[in-house]
C-alpha positions as CSV (number, residue, x, y, z in Angstrom):
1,X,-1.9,6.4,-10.1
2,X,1.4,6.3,-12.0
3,X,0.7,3.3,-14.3
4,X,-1.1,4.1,-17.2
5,X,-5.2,4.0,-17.4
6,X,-6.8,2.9,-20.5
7,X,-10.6,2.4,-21.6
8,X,-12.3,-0.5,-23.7
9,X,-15.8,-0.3,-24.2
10,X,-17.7,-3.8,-22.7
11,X,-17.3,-6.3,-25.6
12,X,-17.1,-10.2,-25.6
13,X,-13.5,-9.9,-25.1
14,X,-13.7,-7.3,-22.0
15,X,-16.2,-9.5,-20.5
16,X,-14.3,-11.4,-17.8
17,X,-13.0,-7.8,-16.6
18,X,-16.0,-6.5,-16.3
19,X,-17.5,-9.6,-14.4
20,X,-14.2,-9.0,-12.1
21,X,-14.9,-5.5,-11.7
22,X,-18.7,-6.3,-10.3
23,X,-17.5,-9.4,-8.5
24,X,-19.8,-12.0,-7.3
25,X,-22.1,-9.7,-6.2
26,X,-22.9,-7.6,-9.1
27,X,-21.5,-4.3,-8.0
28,X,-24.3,-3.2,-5.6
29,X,-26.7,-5.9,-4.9
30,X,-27.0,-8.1,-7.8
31,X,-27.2,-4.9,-10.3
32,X,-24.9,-5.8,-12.9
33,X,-25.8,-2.6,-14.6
34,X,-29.3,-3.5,-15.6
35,X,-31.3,-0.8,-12.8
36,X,-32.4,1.2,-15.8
37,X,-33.2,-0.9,-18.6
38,X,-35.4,-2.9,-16.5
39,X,-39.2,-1.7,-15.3
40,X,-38.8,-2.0,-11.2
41,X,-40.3,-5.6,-10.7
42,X,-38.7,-7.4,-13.4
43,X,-35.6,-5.9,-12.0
44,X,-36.3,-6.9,-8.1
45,X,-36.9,-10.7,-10.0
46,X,-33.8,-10.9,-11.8
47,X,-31.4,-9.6,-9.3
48,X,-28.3,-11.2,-9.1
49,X,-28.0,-14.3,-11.8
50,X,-30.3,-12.9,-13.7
51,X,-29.2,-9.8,-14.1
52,X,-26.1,-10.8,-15.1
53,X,-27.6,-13.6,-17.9
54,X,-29.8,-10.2,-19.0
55,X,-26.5,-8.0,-19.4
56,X,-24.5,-10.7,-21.1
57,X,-27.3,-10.6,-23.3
58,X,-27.1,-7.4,-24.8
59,X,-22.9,-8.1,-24.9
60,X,-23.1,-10.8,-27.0
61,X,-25.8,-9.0,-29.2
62,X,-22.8,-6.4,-29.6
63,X,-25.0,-3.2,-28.2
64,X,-22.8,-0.1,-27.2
65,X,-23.3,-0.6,-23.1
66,X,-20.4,1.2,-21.4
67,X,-16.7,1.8,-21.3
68,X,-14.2,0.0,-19.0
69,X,-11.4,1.8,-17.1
70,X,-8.0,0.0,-16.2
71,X,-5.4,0.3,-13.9
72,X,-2.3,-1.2,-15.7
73,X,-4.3,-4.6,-16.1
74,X,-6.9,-4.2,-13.1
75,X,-10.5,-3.4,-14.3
76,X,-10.9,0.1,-12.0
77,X,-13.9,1.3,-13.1
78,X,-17.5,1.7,-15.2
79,X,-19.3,4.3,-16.8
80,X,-22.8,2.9,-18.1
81,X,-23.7,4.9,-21.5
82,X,-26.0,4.0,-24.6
83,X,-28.7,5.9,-26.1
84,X,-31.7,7.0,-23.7
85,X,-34.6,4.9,-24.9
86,X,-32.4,1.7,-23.9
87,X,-33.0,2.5,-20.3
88,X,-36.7,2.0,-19.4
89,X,-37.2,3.4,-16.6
90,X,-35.2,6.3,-17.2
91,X,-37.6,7.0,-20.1
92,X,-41.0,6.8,-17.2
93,X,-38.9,8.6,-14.2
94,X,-40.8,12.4,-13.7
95,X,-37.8,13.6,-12.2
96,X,-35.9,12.7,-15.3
97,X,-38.0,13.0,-17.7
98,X,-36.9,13.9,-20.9
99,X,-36.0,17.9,-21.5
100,X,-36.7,18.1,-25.1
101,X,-37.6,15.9,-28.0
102,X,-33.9,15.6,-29.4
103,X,-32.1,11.9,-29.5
104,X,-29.8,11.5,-26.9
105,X,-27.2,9.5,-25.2
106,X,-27.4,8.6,-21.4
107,X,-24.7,8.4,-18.8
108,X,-26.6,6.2,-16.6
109,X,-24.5,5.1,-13.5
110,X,-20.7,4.5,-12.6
111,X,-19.2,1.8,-10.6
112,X,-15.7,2.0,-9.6
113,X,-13.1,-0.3,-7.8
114,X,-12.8,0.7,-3.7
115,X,-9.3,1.0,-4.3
116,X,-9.7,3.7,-7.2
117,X,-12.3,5.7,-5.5
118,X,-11.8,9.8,-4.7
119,X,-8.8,10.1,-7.5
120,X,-10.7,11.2,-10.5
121,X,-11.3,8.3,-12.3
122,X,-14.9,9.3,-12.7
123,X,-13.9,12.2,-14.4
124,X,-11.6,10.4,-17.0
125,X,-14.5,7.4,-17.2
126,X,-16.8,10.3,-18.7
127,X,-14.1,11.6,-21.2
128,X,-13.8,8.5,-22.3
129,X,-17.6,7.7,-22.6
130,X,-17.6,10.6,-24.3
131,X,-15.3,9.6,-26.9
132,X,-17.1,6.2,-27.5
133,X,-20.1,7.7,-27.6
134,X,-19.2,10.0,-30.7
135,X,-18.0,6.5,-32.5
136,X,-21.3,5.5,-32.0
137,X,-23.2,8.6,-33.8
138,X,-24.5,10.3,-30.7
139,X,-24.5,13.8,-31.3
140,X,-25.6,14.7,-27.5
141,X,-24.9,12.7,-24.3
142,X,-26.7,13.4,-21.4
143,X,-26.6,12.3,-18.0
144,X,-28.3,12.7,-14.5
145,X,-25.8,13.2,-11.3
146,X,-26.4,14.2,-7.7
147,X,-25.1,17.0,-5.9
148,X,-24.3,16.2,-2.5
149,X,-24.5,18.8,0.6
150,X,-21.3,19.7,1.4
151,X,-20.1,17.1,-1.1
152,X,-20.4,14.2,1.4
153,X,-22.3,11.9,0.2
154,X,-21.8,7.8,1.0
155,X,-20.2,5.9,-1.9
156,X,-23.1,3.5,-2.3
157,X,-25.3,6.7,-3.4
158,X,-23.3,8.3,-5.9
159,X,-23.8,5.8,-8.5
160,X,-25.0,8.1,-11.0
161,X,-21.9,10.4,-10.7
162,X,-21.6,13.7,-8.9
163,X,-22.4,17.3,-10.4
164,X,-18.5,18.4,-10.1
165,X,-17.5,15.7,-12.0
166,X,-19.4,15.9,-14.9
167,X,-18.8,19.9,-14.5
168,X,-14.8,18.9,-14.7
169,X,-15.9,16.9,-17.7
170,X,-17.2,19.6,-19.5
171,X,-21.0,18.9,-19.2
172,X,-23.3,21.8,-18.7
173,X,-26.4,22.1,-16.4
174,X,-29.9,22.2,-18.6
175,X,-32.6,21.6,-16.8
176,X,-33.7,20.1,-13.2
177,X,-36.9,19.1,-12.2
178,X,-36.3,18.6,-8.9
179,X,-33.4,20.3,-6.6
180,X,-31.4,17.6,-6.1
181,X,-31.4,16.2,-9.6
182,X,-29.9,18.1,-12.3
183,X,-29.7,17.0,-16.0
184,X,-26.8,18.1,-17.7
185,X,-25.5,17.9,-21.1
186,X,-22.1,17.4,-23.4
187,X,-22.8,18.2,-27.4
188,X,-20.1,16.3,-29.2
């Protein structure tokens, strides 16, 4: 990666490179980042189209949503990130439940180019989050990755980041509830 990579968080005017970045199919399967801020069946409804009209939404209503990463001018990547209670069904998941009673931020899932993939852009992506995050007043930003057995894991399924990333990143396990889950933490 010799050019340059920069980060804009997802405003009006990053729009169009965010809708490149997900491409006509929404990232994975007519997402468009809205997995979590949906209950399940409202979500299985709105696939597609209308997750997309649900995300511009909350754009055009100016809520912090996520940070964009470019390559040169290429959108490369995603990190998903706003406070906790903006995600649904984070907020009734057992496995994620919350740890404590203190406000937090959520990294909620990353989607990055094919052609970016495996060369640490994640890890920059959560710096960055990070960084936007603290603009926004969050004091702690939390997130919930997947450790992988022998760090193989398929692409499609590491959509809420990888433990060693967000280790890299300078996140700290807390808590898990279940084995494979860990919660970790960053206190800006």
């Amino acid at each position: 990666m010799a050019q340059r990579i920069t980060f804009l968080p997802l405003t009006n005017e990053s729009w169009p490179s965010f809708e490149k970045l997900f491409g006509p199919k929404g990232a994975c399967a007519g997402c468009w980042c809205m997995t979590w801020r949906l209950q399940k069946a409202e979500y299985e409804k709105m696939k597609g189209d209308g997750n997309k009209k649900a995300i511009r939404k909350l754009v055009k209503k100016n809520e912090p949503i996520g940070v964009l990463a470019f390559y040169g001018e290429e959108p490369a990547g995603w990190c998903a990130v706003a406070p906790r209670e903006k995600y649904v069904r984070l907020e009734n998941s057992r496995v994620l439940r919350p740890i404590d009673d203190r406000q937090v931020w959520s990294v909620s899932c990353f989607f990055i180019a094919k052609a970016f993939r495996r060369k640490g852009l994640s890890v920059k992506l959560l710096k960055a989050s990070l960084a936007f995050s603290k603009k926004q007043g969050a004091k702690i930003v939390e997130a919930y990755p997947v450790e992988p057995k022998d760090n193989k894991m398929p692409d499609v399924f590491a959509w809420t980041g990888i433990l060693s990333s967000f280790i890299r990143a300078g996140f700290e396990e807390e808590k898990r509830h279940s084995p494979a889950r860990p919660i970790v933490r960053y206190y800006l």
